[in-house]
N, C-alpha and C positions, 0 to 999 in steps of 0.2 A: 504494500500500500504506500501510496506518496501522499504526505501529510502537510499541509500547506498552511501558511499565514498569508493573508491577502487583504487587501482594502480595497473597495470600490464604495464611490460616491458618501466619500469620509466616512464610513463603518468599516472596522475591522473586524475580521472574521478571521476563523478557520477552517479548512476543510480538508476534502481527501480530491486529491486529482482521480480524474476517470478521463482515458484519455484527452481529448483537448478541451477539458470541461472543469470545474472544482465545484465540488457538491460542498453546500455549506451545513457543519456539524452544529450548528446553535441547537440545536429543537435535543442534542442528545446531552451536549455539556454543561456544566453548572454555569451559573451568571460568571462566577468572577476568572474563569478560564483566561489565561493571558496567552498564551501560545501556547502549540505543540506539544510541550513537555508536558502541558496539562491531560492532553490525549493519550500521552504513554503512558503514565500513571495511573488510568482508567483502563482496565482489561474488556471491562463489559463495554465502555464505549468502545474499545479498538474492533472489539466483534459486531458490534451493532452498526460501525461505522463500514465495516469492512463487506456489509451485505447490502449497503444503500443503492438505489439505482439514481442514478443523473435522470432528474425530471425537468422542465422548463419552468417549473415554481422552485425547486430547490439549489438550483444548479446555475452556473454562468460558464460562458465560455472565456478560455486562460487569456484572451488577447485584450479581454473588458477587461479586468482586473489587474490591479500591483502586486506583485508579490513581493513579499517582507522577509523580513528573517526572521525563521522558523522558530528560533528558541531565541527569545528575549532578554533576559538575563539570568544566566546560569550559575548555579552556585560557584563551579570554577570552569575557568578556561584552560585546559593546557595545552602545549605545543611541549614536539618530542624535534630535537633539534638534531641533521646530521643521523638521517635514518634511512639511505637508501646506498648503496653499493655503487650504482654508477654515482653520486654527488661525493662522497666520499673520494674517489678517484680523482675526481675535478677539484677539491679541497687537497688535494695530493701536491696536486701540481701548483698550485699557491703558496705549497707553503704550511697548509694548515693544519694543526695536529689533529687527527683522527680519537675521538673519544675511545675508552676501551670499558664503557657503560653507556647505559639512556641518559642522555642529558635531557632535561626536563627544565622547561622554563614556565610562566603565564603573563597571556595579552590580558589586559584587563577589559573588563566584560562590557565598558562604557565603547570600546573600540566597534563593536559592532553594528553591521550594518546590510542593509537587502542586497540578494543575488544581483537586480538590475542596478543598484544607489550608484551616485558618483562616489570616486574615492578621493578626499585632497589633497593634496601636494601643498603640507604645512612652508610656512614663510619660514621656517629657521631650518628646514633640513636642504639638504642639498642632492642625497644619494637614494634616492626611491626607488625600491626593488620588490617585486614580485616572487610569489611560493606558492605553488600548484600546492593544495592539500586535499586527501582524504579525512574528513571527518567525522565523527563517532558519537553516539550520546549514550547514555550511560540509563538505563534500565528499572536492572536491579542494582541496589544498589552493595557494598560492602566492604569487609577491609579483609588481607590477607585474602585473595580471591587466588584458587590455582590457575594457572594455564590453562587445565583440562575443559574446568570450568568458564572461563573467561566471558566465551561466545554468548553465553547464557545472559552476560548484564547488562549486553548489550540490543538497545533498543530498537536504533536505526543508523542509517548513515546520511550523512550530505557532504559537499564541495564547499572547501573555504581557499580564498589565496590571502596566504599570511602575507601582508602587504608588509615590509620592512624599511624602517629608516636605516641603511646602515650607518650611515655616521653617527647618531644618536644611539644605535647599536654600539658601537665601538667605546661609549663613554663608559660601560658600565660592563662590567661583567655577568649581571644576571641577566642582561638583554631586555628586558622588561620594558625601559623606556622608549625604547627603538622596534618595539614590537606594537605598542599602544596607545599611537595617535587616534583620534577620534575616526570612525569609518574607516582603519585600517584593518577589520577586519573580517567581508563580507563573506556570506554564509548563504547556502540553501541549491537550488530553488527549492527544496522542502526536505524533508525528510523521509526517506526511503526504509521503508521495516526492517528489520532485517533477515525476515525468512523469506523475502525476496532477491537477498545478496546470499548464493551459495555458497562464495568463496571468497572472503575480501581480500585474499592473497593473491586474486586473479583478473585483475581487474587493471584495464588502462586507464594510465593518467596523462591528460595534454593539457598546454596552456600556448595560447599565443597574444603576441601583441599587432597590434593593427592588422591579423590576416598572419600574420609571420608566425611560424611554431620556434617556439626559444626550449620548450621541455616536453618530453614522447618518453614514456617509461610506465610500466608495470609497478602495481603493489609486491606481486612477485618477489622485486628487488629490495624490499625492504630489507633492513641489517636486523631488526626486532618486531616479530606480526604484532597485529591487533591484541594477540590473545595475551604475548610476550610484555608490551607495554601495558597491559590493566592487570595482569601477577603485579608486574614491577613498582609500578605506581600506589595501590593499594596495600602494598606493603609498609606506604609510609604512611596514606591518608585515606581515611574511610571517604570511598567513593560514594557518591547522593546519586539518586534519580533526575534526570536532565541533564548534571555536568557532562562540557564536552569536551572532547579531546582532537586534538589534530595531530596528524602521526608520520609528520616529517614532509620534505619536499625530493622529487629525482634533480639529476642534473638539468642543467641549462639556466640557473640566475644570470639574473644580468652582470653579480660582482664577479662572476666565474668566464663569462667573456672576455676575448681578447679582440678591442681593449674592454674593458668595462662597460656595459651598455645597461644606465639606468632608465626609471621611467621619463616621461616628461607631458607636460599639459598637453591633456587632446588625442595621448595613448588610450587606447579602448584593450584592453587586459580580458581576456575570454579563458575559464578554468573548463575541463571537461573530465569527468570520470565516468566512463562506460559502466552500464549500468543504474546511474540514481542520474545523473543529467548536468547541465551547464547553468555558471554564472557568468554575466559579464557588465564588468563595470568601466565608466568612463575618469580618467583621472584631470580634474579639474582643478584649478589654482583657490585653495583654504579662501572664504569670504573673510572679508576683513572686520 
């Protein structure tokens, strides 16, 4: 099922897409429903939801409507940093030490923003770069979770690109500030179940800019799966229902080209993950 936020004619809503339709879930969730995460949490809606038919009173077509990002504000955000075999390689060749664990960092949750939103290009950074992600939401929730188990907490998936300052990146060694400008960190087009993802080790990921492919790679190549990073994580903090996770970028950043190729106003940035679908955003210059 693909689980959507969307706004038309200033009401938000949410619903379940059916092909190029979204059925709106009001009539099954509670009033104070804020997103998505509220529909995970509800097993009897996810079924109730999951049997609706696309009517002409319940239903709009995807092209009337905005879509938002799917989960609102989540207990946490993390990013798994330096998680894929071919970026790794290309960090080789820079220079850059190759972790010998998950490095774990967090955007903070104010950074988010819709699959279609502009992204800004802040007046104090200089080095604006792009990160293809797969994204993850978190279920059930728990702490010390096995591997075996992992798949189980998990709820659904969607497409985020970790938009990065790197020179705000560079000031700081937790990375945080340089990961968590405002809109730098758009999410969705919805969320995708996850017994609709058979294998999230199998899956391609692309991104390009204006038309140009900068990143083509497989989940495949992760250095740590889905299941590897929520053991890992959990081991230090009891994972909640909603938090989401992002689980690293493939090669092709712009800091990784020769020469350096960042973004710049009026770049249109297109994220693709086979299987749950595409974001694309326009990068416009931060309003004053």
């Amino acid at each position: 099922m693909k689980l959507a936020r969307y706004s038309y004619n200033g009401t938000t809503s949410i619903g379940r897409v059916d092909g190029d339709r979204v059925i709106d879930l009001a009539l099954l969730l509670p009033a104070d429903a804020a997103d998505v995460a509220a529909v995970l949490a509800l097993p009897q809606v996810l079924a109730d939801a999951a049997h609706l038919d696309a009517t002409p009173e319940n239903s709009l077509a995807l092209d009337q409507v905005r879509l938002l990002a799917p989960i609102l504000r989540p207990g946490k955000f993390m990013c798994l940093g330096m998680n894929y075999k071919d970026h790794e390689e290309e960090a080789r060749r820079l220079g850059v030490p190759i972790p010998t664990s998950q490095v774990w960092f967090s955007k903070q949750i104010t950074c988010i923003t819709g699959p279609y939103d502009d992204v800004h290009f802040p007046q104090v950074v200089e080095r604006l770069d792009y990160e293809a992600e797969m994204g993850v939401v978190i279920g059930k929730g728990g702490r010390r979770i096995s591997e075996a188990d992992a798949l189980q907490h998990v709820a659904g998936y969607f497409v985020a690109n970790d938009v990065s300052a790197r020179d705000w990146q560079a000031k700081s060694p937790t990375w945080t500030l340089g990961k968590s400008f405002d809109t730098h960190g758009p999410i969705g087009p919805w969320i995708v179940t996850a017994d609709e993802i058979a294998d999230p080790q199998q899956l391609t990921v692309s991104l390009s800019v204006n038309g140009e492919r900068r990143q083509h790679s497989s989940t495949e190549l992760m250095t740590y799966s889905v299941a590897k990073q929520i053991a890992y994580l959990s081991e230090v903090m009891t994972l909640e229902p909603g938090d989401i996770l992002i689980t690293g970028t493939p090669a092709g950043v712009g800091i990784a080209m020769q020469p350096p190729t960042f973004l710049q106003v009026g770049d249109v940035v297109r994220v693709e993950i086979e299987g749950i679908g595409h974001i694309q955003n326009t990068i416009v210059a931060e309003p004053r």
